[in-house]
N, C-alpha and C positions, 0 to 999 in steps of 0.2 A: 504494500500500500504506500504511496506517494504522497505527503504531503505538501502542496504548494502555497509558496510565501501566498500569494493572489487571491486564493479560495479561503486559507485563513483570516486573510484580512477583511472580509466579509462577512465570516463566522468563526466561532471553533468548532472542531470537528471530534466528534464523540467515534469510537469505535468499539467493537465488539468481536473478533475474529480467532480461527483457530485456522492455524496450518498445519498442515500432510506432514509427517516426516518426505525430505529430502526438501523442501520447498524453500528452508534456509540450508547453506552449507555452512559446517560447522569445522569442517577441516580435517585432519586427524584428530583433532581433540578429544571430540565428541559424536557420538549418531542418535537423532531422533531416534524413538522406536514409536511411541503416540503424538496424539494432536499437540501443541504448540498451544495454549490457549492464553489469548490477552487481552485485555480491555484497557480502557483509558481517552484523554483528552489530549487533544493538540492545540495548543492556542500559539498568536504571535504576543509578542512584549515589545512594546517600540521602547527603546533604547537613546534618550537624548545626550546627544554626545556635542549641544553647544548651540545655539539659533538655528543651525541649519543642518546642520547633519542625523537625523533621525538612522537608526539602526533597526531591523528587524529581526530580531533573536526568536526560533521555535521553542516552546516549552511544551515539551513532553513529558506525559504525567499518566503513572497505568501501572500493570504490573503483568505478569505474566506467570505459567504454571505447564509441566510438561514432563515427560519421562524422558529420559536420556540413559546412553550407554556409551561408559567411558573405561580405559583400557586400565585393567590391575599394574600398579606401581612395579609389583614384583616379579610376573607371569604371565603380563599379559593379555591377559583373558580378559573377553565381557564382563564389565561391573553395569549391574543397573540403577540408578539412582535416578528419583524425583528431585526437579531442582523449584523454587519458586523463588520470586523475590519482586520487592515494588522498586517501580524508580521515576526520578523525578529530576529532570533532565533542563540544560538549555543550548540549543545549537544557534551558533552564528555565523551569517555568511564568512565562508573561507577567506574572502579578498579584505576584509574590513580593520583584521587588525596586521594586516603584514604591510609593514617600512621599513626601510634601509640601513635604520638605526637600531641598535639593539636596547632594552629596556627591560627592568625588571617587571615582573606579573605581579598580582596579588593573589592571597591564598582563595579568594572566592573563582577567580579565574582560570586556576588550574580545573574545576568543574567546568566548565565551558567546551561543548564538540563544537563543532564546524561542521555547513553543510556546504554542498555545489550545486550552482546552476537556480537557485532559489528554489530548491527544494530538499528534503530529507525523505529517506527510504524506511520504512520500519522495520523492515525486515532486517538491517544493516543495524538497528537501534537492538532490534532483538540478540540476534547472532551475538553483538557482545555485552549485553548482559546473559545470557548464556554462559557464555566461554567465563566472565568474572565468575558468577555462581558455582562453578566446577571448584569440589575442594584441591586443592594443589597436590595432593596423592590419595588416592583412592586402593583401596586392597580388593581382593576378591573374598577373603577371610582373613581374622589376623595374626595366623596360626600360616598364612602363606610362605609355603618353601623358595618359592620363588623360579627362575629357571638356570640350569647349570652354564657356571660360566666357562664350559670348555669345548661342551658340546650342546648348549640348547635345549634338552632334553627339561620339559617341566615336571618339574618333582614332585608336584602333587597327585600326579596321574601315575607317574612310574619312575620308580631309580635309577639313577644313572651309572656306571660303571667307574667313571673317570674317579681319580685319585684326589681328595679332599684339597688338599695342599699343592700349586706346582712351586716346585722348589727354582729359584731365581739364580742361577750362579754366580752374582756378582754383591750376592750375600753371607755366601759360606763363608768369606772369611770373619763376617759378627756369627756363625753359627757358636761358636764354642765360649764366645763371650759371655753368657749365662750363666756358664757353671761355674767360671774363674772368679764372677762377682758373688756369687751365693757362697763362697767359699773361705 
């Protein structure tokens, strides 16, 4: 869904929408497996930057709710996790704060996206409030073996044969230094 500065500025636009898995792509991160579902308002904010310069900032305001499957930390595997979360958002045209000079921000401003072309995509608002809500490692259990690091083999399913330890040769000479210090 598209919102444009032009149609905002004549109303705000309410919505109600669920999407298909695949309809956002999520990247490796993450895969849809259920509907996507969000609701929320779109309005503009004019922004006076002085007698004459009016700015047109989007405020998006909604939340959204949805099933996801995201890859085990350790193994790999499908994790399934529900994610939800609100958000409350303000995009500003891309072209408005770039000059030649460099300049400190303020901390409200680091909130601030940018859109292009005087519009904003929701689907592009979704995607990364998604990808935020992803916890930063996800297990498949937390008892996960994980998978071997020599040959791959996931160890929750089946053992591997490979040798616990490979031994480094450019360590043997601290091998014997353990026992000379406990001693």
């Amino acid at each position: 869904m598209e919102f444009k500065v032009v149609e905002l500025e004549r109303e705000p636009i309410e919505f109600d929408l669920q999407f298909a898995p695949g309809a956002i792509d999520y990247g490796d991160e993450a895969a849809q497996v259920g509907p996507l579902k969000t609701a929320g308002l779109a309005e503009v904010l004019h922004e006076h930057r002085g007698p004459k310069e009016i700015v047109a900032d989007i405020r998006l305001r909604g939340n959204f709710s949805g099933d996801f499957e995201a890859s085990c930390a350790r193994c790999v595997e499908p994790v399934g996790t529900t994610l939800s979360g609100d958000f409350d958002l303000i995009f500003r045209p891309a072209d408005v704060d770039s000059s030649s000079s460099e300049r400190s921000i303020t901390a409200d401003e680091t909130e601030i996206g940018y859109y292009q072309k005087d519009s904003l995509l929701l689907e592009d608002v979704l995607r990364e409030q998604v990808l935020l809500a992803l916890p930063a490692r996800m297990l498949c259990k937390p008892d996960c073996k994980g998978l071997c690091p020599r040959c791959g083999q996931n160890r929750n399913t089946e053992a591997c044969t490979c040798e616990d330890a490979v031994k480094d040769p450019r360590w043997e000479a601290l091998a014997g230094l353990r026992g000379r210090i406990k001693s």
